[in-house]
C-alpha positions as CSV (number, residue, x, y, z in Angstrom):
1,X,-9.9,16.6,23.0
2,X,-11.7,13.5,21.9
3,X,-10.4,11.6,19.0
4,X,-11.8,11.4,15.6
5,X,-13.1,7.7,14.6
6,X,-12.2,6.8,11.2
7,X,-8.8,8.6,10.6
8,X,-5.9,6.4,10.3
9,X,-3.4,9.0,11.7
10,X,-1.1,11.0,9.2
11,X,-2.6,8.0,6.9
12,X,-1.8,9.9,3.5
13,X,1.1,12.6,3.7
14,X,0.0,15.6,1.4
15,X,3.2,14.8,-1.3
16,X,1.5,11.3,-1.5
17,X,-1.4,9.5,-3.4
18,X,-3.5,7.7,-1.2
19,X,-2.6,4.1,-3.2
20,X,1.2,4.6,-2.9
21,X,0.8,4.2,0.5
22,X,-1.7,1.1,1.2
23,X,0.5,-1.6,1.8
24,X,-1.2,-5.1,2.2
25,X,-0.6,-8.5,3.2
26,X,-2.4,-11.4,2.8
27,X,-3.3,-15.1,4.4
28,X,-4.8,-17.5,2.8
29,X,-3.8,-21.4,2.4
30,X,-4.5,-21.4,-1.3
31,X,-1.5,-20.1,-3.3
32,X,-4.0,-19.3,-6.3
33,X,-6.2,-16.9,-4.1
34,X,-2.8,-15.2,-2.6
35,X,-1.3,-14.8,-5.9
36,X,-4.9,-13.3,-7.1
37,X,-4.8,-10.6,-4.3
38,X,-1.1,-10.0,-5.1
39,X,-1.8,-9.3,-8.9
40,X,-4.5,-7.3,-8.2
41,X,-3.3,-5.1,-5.4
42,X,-0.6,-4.1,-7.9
43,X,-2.9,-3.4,-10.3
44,X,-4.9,-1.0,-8.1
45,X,-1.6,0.5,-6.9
46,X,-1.1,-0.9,-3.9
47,X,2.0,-2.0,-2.2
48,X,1.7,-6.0,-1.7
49,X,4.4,-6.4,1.0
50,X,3.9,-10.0,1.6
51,X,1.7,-13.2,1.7
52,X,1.9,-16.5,3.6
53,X,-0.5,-19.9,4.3
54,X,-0.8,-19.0,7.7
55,X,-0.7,-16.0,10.5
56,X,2.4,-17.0,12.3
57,X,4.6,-17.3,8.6
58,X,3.4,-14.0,7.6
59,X,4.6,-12.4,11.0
60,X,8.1,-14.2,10.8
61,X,8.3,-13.1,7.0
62,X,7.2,-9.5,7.4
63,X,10.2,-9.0,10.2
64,X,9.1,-5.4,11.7
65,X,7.8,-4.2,7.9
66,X,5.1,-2.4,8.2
67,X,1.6,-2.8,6.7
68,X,-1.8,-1.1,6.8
69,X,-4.0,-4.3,5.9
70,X,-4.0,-7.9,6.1
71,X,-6.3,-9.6,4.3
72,X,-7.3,-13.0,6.0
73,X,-8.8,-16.1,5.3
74,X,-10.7,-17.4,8.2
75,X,-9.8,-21.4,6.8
76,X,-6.9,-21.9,7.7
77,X,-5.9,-25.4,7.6
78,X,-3.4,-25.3,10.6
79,X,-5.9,-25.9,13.1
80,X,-4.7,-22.2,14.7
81,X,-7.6,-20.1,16.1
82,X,-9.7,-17.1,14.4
83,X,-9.5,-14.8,17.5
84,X,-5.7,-15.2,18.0
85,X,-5.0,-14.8,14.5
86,X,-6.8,-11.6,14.6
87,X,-4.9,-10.4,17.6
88,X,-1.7,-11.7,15.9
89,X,-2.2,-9.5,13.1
90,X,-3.2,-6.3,15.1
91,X,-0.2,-6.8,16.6
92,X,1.8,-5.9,13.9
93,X,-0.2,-2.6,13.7
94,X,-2.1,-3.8,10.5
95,X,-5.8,-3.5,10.1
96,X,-7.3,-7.1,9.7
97,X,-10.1,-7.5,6.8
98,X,-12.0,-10.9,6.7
99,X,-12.0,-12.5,3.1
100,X,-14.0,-15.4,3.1
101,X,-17.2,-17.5,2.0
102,X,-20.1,-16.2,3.0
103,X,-21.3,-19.9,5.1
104,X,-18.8,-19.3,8.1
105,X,-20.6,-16.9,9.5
106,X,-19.2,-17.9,13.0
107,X,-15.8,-18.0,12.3
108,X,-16.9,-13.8,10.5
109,X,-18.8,-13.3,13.6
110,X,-15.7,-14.0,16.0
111,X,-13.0,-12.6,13.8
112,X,-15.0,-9.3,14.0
113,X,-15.6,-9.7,17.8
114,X,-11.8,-10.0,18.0
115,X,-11.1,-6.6,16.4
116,X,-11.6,-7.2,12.3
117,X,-12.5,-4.5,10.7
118,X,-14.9,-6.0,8.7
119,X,-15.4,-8.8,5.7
120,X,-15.7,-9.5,2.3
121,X,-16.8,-12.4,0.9
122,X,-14.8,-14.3,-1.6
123,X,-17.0,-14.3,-4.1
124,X,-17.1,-10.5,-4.1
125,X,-15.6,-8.8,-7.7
126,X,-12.2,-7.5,-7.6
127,X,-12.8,-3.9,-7.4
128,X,-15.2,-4.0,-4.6
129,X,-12.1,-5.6,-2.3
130,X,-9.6,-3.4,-3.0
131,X,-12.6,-0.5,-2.0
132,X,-12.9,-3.0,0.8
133,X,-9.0,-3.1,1.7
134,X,-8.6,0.8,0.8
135,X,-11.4,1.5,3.6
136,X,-9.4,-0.3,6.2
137,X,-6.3,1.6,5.1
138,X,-8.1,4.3,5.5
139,X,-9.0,3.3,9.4
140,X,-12.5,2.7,8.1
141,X,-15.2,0.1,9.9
142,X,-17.0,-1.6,7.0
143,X,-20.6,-1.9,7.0
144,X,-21.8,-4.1,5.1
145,X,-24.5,-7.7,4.3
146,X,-21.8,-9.8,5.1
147,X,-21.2,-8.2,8.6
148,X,-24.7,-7.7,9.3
149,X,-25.4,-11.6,8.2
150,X,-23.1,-12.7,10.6
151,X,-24.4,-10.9,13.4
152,X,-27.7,-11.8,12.6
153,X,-27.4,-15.4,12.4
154,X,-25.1,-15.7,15.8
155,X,-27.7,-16.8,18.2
156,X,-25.2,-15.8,20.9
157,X,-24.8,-12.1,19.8
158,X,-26.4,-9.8,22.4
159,X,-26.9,-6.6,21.8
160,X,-26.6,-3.8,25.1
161,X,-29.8,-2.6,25.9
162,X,-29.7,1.2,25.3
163,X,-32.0,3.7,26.5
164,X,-33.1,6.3,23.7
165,X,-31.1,9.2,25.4
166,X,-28.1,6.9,25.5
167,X,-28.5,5.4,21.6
168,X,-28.9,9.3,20.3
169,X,-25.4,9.9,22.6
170,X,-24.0,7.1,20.9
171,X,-24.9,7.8,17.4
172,X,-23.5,11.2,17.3
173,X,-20.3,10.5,19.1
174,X,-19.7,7.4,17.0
175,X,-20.5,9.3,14.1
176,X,-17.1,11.6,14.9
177,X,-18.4,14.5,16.7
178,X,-16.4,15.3,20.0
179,X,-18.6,14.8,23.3
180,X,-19.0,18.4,23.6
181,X,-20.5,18.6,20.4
182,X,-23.0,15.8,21.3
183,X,-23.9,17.6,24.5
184,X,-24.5,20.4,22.3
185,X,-26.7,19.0,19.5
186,X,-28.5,16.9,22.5
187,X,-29.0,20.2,25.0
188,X,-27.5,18.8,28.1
189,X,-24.7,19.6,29.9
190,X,-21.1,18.0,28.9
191,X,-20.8,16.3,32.0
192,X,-24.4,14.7,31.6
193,X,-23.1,13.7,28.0
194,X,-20.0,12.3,29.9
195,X,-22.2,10.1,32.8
196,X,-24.4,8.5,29.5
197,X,-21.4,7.0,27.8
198,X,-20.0,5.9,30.5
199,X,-23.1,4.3,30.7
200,X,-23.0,3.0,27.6
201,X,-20.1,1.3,27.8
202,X,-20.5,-0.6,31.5
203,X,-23.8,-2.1,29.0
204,X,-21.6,-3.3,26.2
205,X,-19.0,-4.8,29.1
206,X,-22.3,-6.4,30.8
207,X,-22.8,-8.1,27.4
208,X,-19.6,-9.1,26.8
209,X,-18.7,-6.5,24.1
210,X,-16.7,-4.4,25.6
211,X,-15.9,-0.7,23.7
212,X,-12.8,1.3,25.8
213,X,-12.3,3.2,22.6
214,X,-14.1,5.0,20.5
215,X,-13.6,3.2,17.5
216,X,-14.7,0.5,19.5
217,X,-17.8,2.6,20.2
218,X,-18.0,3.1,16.2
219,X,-18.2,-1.0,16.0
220,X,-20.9,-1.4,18.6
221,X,-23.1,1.1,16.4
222,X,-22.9,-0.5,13.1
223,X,-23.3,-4.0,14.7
224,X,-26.3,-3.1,16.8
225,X,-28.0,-0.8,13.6
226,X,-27.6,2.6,15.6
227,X,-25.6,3.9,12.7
228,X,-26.9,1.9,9.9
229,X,-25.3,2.1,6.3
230,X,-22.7,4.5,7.5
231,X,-21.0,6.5,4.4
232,X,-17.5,6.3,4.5
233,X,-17.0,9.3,2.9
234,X,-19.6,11.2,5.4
235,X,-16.9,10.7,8.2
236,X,-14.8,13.2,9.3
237,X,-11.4,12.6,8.0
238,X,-9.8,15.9,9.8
């Protein structure tokens, strides 16, 4: 059975409120932005588990505690590298959300190559970053200008070079319907469905963007527009 995209398994038991249980971290090398988070994570009802100036303190300090977010600052003044602090992060099993100024569009641009689930930019208001970090609780892929600015001004994106057949496969299955659904709506066999994404996915390896899963698939599609302005609430949360 294929997988649903956006769920973030057994995210929110059914005795609990959704904001009891997104626990967040946060990088940054200014203690005046991770103090701002902090206060208003707890204000939104969040659990703020832990902060730190850079990736490799915040790993030492959480010690196996789990959290669903980590919200990073891409300028870091440690000299350590966007990608591997990504990876770093998704190593602790935490989502990784991008916070920002909206000039470093290479450093967004790799951070989201490496994994991130998406960016907000520091000068966004306060209520539309927790929405922001309560999306990537929630196993969301944001969608948003920053995102699409960084793509569009990286000059070494490429996107895969999709036939029609193969973008409708890939809109529908990224969208969270299971492949035999897609065959379905489409009017091919399952097996035809089957030999299109595989398809799709050798392109995005050719291009250097590979997509194994399929919430990997669900990144390629908002970064190459096939599933432009996706509504988080329109996914399937079953």
């Amino acid at each position: 059975m294929e997988p649903h995209i956006s769920t973030h398994e057994a995210a929110f038991a059914p005795h609990e409120t959704p904001t009891a249980l997104v626990r967040v971290a946060a990088v940054d090398d200014h203690e005046s932005v991770r103090l701002g988070l902090r206060a208003a994570c707890i204000d939104a009802g969040y659990e703020f588990v832990e902060e730190a100036a850079n990736v490799d303190a915040l790993v030492a300090a959480l010690a196996g505690r789990e959290v669903d977010v980590v919200v990073l600052d891409l300028s870091l003044g440690d000299g350590s590298v966007v990608t591997e602090n990504v990876k770093k992060i998704q190593a602790t099993g935490a989502g990784v959300l991008v916070h920002s100024i909206a000039d470093r569009v290479g450093s967004v641009r790799e951070a989201l190559a490496a994994g991130a689930a998406g960016v907000i930019p520091k000068s966004a208001a306060t209520q539309t970053v927790m929405a922001a970090i309560k999306s990537v609780a929630g196993g969301e892929v944001l969608n948003n200008l920053e995102w699409a600015s960084a793509i569009d001004a990286d000059a070494d994106f490429a996107k895969a070079q999709l036939g029609r057949r193969e973008r409708d496969v890939l809109h529908l299955y990224a969208s969270g319907l299971p492949l035999k659904m897609v065959a379905q709506q489409l009017g091919i066999a399952a097996s035809t469905a089957r030999e299109y994404l595989d398809r799709i996915r050798v392109k995005y390896v050719e291009v250097g963007r590979p997509a194994p899963t399929k919430v990997d698939l669900l990144r390629r599609a908002v970064e190459d527009g096939i599933l432009p302005g996706l509504d988080p609430d329109a996914v399937d949360e079953r």
